[in-house]
N, C-alpha and C positions, 0 to 999 in steps of 0.2 A: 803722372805723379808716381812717384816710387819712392816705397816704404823702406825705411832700413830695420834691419833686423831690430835692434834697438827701442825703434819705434815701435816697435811688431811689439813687446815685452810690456811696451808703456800702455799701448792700446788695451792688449790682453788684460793688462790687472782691471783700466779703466771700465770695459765691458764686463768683466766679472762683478767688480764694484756694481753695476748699476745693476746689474741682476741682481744681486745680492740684496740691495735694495727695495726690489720690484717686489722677490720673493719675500721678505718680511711686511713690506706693503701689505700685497697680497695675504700673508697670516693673519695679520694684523685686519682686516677687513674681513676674513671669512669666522675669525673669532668674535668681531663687532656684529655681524652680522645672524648668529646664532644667539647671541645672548637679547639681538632686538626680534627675534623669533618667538624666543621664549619667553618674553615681557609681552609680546601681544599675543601669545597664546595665553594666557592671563587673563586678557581682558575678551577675550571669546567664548561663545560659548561651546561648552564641551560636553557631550550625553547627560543634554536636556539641565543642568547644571547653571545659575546665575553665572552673567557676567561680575568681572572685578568691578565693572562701572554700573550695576544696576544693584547690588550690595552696595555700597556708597552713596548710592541716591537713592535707595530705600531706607537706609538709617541716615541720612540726613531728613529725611521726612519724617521719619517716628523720633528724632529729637523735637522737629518741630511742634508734631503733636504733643510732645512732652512739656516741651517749656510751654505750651500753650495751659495743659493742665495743672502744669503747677504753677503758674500767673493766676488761674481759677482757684486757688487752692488755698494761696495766699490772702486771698480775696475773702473766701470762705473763713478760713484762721481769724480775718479781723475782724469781719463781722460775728462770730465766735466769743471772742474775748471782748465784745463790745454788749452780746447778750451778756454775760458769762458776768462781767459789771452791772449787771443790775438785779444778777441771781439772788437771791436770801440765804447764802451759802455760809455766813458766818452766824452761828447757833453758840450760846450758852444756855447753860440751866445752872440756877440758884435755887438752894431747898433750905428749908428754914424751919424753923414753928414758930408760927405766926402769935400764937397768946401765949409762949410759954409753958404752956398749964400740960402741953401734950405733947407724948413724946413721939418719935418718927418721924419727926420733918416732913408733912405732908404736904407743906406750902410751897410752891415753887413761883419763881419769874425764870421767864423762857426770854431771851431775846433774839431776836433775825432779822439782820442787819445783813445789805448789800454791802460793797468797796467802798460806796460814799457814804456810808453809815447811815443810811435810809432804811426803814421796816420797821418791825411792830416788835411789842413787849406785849407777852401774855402771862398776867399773873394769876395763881389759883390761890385763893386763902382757906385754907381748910381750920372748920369749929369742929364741935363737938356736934353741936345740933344740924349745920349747913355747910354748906361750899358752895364761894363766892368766886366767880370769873371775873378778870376784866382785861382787857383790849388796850391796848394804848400806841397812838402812831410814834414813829423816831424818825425826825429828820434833822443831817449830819448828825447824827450822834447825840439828841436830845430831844423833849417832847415840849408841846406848849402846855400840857398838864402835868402835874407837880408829878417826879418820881421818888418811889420810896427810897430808902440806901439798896435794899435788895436787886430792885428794881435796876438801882442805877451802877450795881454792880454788877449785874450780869449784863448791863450794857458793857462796860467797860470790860468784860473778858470778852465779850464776841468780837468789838474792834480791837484785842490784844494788846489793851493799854493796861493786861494784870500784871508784867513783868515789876 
């Protein structure tokens, strides 16, 4: 078989073309091929230094821990606010003078009352000659023994029904 010159010109562009090709190939894979170098030097270890992949699976472990302690925590919050309802945390004091006759208002009713309005009233009646104590239970917000107005006014500011 015999080439014409012609041919000769056609070839030649055609093998330059494929080289041409081959050569950006080839660029094209030694640039690929450096950049997955340095992605898995990455994940290697390097003077004594964590992997990328043991950083990532030791904080995914210390979340776990975490959401673990704050599922506990939660837990602890509600049992909390469940003491925290039957605390005696709402306190009034009512001062008075009890017979008029005396000035200073020595008299007081103390009330302490929990969120359900359970606790005690503690009134002091102060005389001239004595001072008298008394004790009285509150449950919701009332007692089965008779309250004075005093009494029943410093219930009502400790459940903040003074508005």
């Amino acid at each position: 078989m015999i080439i014409s010159p012609e041919d000769t010109g056609i070839l030649l562009i055609a093998a330059l073309s494929v080289g041409f090709v081959g050569v950006v190939l080839g660029l094209f894979a030694v640039i690929r091929l450096a950049w997955l170098r340095r992605t898995y030097a990455l994940l290697q270890v390097s003077e004594g230094r964590e992997t990328f992949v043991d950083v990532v699976a030791r904080t995914i472990e210390e979340f776990r821990i975490l959401r673990t302690d704050v599922h506990a925590l939660d837990r602890e919050m509600a049992n909390t606010r469940g003491d925290l309802r039957e605390a005696l945390r709402h306190v009034s004091v009512v001062r008075y003078d009890a017979f008029g006759d005396m000035a200073g208002r020595f008299s007081f009713s103390a009330a302490l009352l929990d969120d359900q309005g359970d606790g005690l009233i503690l009134t002091s009646i102060h005389g001239r000659a004595e001072t008298r104590t008394y004790l009285k239970g509150i449950k919701g917000g009332s007692s089965e023994v008779g309250l004075s107005p005093e009494e029943l006014e410093a219930v009502k500011i400790a459940k903040g029904d003074d508005k």
